[in-house]
Each structure stands twice: as structure tokens, then as C-alpha cells.
N, C-alpha and C positions, 0 to 999 in steps of 0.2 A: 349706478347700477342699471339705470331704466336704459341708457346707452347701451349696455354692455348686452341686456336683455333683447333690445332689437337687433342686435350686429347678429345675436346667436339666431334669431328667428327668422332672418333673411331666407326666401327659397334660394333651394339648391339649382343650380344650371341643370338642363338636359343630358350634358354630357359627362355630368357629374353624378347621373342616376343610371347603374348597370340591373340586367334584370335576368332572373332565372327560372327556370319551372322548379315547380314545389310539388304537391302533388296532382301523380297522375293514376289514368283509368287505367285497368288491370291489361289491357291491350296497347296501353300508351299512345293513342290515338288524341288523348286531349288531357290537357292539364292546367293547370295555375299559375300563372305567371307571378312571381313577385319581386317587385322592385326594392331597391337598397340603394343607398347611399355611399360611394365608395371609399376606403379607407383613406383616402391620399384626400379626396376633398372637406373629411373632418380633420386630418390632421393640418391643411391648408387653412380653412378657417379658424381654428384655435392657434395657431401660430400668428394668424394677423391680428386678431382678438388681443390674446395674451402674449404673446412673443414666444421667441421658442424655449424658451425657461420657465413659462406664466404657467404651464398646463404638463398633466402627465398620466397615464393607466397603467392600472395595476392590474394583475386577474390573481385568484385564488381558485383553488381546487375546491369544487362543491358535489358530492352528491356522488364520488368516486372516478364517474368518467364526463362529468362538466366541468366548465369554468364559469365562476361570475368576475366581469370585468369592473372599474371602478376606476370613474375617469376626475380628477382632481385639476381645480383650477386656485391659482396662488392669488387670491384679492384684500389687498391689506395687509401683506406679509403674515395671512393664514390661508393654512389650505382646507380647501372645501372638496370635498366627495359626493358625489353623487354615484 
């Protein structure tokens, strides 16, 4: 598991971090930038991790017009959620 826990803690590449405004000032003159992690390089690194079978998300509907996602990895032929 202590393997498994550093593969997941690896930094992400530069080009693997895309970045957005968030909020901005009522003129939009200046705002927030924030960074994210793209979906293609978490679904790349739990594929090498886990293979493409080891891992999977779900979302459910919360709160009428959210989702919470709920990403599952297969260790020991149990699945764990987080």
C-alpha cells in the first residue's frame, strides 16, 4: 500500500495542470486564477496505478442541481471509495 500511496502522490506535470479564472471584479479587470488538474491525467495515472479495470467513478445527484463524484479503486479484490 505504501507503494501504491507514493505512485498516487507523484506531482503532476506542467502540462498536465490547465488553469481558469474564477472570480472576478464587477468590471472584470482582475480576477482569480485557478489551477486544476486535467481529467485525462487522473484518468492516466490510475490506469498505470491500477490498470484500466483496478479503478472507476460514480456521481450521484445531491442537493437537486449538484453532483458528488465517488472515485473507487479495486485492492484486494475490494472496492474502496473514496
Amino acid at each position: 500500500m505504501k507503494e501504491i500511496m507514493q505512485k498516487l502522490q507523484v506531482p503532476f506535470q506542467p502540462d498536465e495542470i490547465e488553469w481558469r479564472i474564477g472570480v472576478k471584479t464587477k468590471d472584470n479587470s482582475k480576477g482569480l486564477a485557478l489551477a486544476y488538474v486535467t481529467n485525462r491525467a487522473i484518468q492516466n495515472r490510475l490506469d498505470n496505478i491500477f490498470g484500466c479495470f483496478g479503478w472507476k467513478n460514480e456521481y450521484v445527484q445531491w442537493k437537486n442541481t449538484s453532483q458528488l463524484c465517488g472515485i473507487s479503486i479495486k485492492h484486494e479484490n475490494e472496492w474502496i471509495t473514496k
